[in-house]
Kinemage of the C-alpha trace (Angstrom):
@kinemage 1
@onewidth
@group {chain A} dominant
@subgroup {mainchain}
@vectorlist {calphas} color= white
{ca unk a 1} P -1.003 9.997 27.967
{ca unk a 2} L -0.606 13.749 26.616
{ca unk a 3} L -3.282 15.120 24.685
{ca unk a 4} L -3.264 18.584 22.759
{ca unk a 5} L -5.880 20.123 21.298
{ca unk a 6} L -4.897 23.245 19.160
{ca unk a 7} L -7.181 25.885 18.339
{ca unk a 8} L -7.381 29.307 17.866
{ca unk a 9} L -10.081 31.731 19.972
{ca unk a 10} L -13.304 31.733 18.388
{ca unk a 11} L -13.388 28.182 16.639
{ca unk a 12} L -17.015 27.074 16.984
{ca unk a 13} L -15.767 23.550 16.999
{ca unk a 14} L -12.880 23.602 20.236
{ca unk a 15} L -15.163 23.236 22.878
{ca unk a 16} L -17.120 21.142 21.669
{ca unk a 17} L -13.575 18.831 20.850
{ca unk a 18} L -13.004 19.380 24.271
{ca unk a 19} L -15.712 18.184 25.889
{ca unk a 20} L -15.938 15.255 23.228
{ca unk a 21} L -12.176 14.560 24.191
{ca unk a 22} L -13.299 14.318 27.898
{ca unk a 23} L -16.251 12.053 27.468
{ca unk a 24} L -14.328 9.437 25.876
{ca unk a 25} L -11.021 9.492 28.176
{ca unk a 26} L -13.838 9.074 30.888
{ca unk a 27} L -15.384 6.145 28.895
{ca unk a 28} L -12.792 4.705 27.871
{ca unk a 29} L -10.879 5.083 31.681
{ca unk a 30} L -7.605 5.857 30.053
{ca unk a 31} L -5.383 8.296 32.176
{ca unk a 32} L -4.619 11.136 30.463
{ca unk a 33} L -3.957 14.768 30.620
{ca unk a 34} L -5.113 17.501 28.751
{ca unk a 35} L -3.260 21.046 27.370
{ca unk a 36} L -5.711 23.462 24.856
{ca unk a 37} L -2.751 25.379 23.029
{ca unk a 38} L -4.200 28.689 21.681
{ca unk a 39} L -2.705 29.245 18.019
{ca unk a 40} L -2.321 33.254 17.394
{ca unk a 41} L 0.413 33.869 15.021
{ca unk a 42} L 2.043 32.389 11.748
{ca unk a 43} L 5.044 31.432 13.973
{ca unk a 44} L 2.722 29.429 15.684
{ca unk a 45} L 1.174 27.592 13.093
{ca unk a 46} L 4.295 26.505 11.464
{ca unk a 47} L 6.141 25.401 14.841
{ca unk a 48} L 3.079 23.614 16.048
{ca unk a 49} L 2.393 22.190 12.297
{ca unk a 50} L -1.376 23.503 12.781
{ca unk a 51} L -3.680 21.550 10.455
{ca unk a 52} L -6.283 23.787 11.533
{ca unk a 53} L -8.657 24.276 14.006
{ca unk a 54} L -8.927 22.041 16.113
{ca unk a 55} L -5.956 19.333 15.984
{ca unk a 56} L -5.846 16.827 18.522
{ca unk a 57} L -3.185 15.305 19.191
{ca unk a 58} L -1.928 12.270 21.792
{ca unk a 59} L 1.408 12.092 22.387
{ca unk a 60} L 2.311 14.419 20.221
{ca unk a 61} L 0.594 12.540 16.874
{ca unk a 62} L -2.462 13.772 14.964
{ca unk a 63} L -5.385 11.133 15.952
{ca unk a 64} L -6.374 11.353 11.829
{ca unk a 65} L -3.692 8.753 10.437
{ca unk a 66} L -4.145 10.101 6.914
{ca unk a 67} L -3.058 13.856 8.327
{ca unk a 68} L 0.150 12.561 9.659
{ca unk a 69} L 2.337 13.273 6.575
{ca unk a 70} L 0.492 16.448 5.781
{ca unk a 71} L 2.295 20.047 6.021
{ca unk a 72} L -0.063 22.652 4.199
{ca unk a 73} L -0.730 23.868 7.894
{ca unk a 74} L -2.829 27.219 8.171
{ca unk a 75} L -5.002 29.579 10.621
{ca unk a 76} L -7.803 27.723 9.101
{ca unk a 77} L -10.841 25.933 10.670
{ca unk a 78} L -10.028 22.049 10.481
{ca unk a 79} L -11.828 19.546 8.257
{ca unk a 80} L -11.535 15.668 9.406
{ca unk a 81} L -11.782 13.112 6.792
{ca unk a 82} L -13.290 15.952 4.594
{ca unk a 83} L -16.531 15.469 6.777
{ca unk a 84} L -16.786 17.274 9.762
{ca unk a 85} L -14.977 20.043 11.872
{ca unk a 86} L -14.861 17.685 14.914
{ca unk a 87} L -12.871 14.387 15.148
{ca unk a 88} L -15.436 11.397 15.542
{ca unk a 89} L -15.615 9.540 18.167
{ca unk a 90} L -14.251 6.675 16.793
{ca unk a 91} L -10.983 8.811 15.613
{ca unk a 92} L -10.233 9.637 18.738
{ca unk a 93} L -10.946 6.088 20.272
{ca unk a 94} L -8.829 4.422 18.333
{ca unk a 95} L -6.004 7.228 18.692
{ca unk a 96} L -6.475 6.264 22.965
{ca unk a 97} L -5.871 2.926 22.682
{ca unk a 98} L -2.799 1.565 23.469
């Protein structure tokens, strides 16, 4: 499994994504690797279709289901579910399972 976590340098929220995004592989005991993909130009968000910061995604799909079919991507700080600036743990659990 291939997780990506997008960011760009200064986001108060990627660390903390990052260590959240450890904690559960290690819970849940799911192999997987990680890749943190710095986002630093327009190029880049459009290529990478950059929600914001951070995205996570596993194999290559957004863990949010409802941001799948989105494309107003931006240098912007993220927003799941309207909520929060970090993915809940349940997100991202149910975007590990297989």
């Amino acid at each position: 499994m291939r997780i990506e976590i997008l960011y760009f340098e200064g986001c108060p929220n990627h660390t903390p994504t990052v260590d959240l995004v450890k904690r559960v592989i290690a819970d849940l005991g799911v192999p997987a690797t990680i890749e943190e993909v710095e986002v630093t130009s327009p190029d880049d968000v459009e290529r990478l279709h950059f929600l914001g910061s951070p995205t996570v995604l596993v194999n290559g799909v957004d863990i949010e289901p409802e941001a799948r079919n989105r494309t107003d991507y931006s240098y912007s700080c993220r927003m799941y579910s309207g909520l929060s600036g970090l993915p809940s743990e349940d997100m991202l659990m149910a975007a590990l399972q297989p």
